[in-house]
C-alpha positions as CSV (number, residue, x, y, z in Angstrom):
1,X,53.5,173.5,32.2
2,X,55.3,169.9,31.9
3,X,57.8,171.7,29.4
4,X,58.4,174.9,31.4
5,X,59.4,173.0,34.2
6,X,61.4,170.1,32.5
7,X,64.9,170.2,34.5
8,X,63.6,173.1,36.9
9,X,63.2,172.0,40.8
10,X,59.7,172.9,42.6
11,X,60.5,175.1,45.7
12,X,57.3,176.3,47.4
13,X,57.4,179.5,49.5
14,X,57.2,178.5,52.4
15,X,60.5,175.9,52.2
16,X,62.5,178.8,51.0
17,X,64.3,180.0,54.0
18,X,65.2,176.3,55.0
19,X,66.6,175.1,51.3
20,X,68.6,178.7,51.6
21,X,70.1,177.6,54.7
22,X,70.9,174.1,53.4
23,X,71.2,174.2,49.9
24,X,73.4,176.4,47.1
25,X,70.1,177.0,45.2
26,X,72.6,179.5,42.8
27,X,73.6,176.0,41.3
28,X,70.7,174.4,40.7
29,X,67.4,175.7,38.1
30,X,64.4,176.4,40.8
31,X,61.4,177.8,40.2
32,X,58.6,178.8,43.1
33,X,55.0,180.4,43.0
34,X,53.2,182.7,45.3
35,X,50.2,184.5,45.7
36,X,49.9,188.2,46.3
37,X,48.0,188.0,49.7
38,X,48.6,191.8,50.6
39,X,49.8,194.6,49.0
40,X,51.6,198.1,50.5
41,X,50.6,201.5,48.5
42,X,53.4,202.4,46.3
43,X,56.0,204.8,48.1
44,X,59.5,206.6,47.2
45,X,62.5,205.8,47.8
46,X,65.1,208.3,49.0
47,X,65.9,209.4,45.3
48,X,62.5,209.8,44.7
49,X,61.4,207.2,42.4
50,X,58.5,204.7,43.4
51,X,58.7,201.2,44.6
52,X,56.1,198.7,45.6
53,X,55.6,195.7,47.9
54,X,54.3,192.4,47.6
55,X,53.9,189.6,50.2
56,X,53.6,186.7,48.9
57,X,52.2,183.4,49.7
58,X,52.2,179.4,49.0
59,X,48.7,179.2,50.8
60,X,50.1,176.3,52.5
61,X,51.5,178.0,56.0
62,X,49.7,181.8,55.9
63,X,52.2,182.2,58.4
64,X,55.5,182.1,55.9
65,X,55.3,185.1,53.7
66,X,58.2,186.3,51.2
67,X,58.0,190.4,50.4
68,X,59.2,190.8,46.6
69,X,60.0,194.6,46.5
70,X,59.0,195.7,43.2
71,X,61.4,198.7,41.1
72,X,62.1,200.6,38.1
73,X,61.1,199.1,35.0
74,X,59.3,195.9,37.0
75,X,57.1,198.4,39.2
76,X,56.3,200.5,36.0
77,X,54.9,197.1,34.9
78,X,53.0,195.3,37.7
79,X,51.9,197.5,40.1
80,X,48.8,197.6,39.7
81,X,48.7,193.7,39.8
82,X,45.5,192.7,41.7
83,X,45.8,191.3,44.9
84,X,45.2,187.4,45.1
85,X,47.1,186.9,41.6
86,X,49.1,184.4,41.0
C-alpha cells in the first residue's frame, strides 16, 4: 500500500466537497476510499442501456455520502459488487 500511494494525497469522502471548493484537485495525484453502504437496482437510461448506483461512504460522517453512477463497460463489471465492499 506504502508504494501505491507514494506521491498520491489521502482525501477521505467525507472532505471531498470542501477540498473541491478550495483546492484544484485536477493538479494534484489524490486518491480516496469508500464503502458501498447502499445500493439502487440497476435501471435504463433513456437509450436503453443499464446503469447502476452506489453511495458511498468513509464511515467517518454516515451523513456525507458520494453516489458513483456506474456505466457501460464499468457496470458490466461491478454490478453485482456486494454491498459493504470496499
Amino acid at each position: 500500500m506504502d508504494r501505491k500511494m507514494a506521491n498520491r494525497r489521502l482525501i477521505r469522502l467525507s472532505q471531498l466537497k470542501s477540498k473541491l471548493a478550495a483546492e484544484n484537485l485536477e493538479e494534484i495525484d489524490w486518491v480516496t476510499f469508500g464503502v458501498i453502504v447502499k445500493k439502487v437496482t440497476p435501471q435504463s437510461a433513456n437509450n436503453g442501456r443499464t446503469f447502476s448506483i452506489w453511495r458511498l461512504n468513509d464511515l467517518r460522517d454516515l451523513n456525507q455520502c458520494v453516489s458513483l453512477f456506474l456505466f457501460g463497460d464499468v457496470h458490466k463489471e461491478h454490478w453485482k459488487t456486494d454491498q459493504g465492499t470496499v
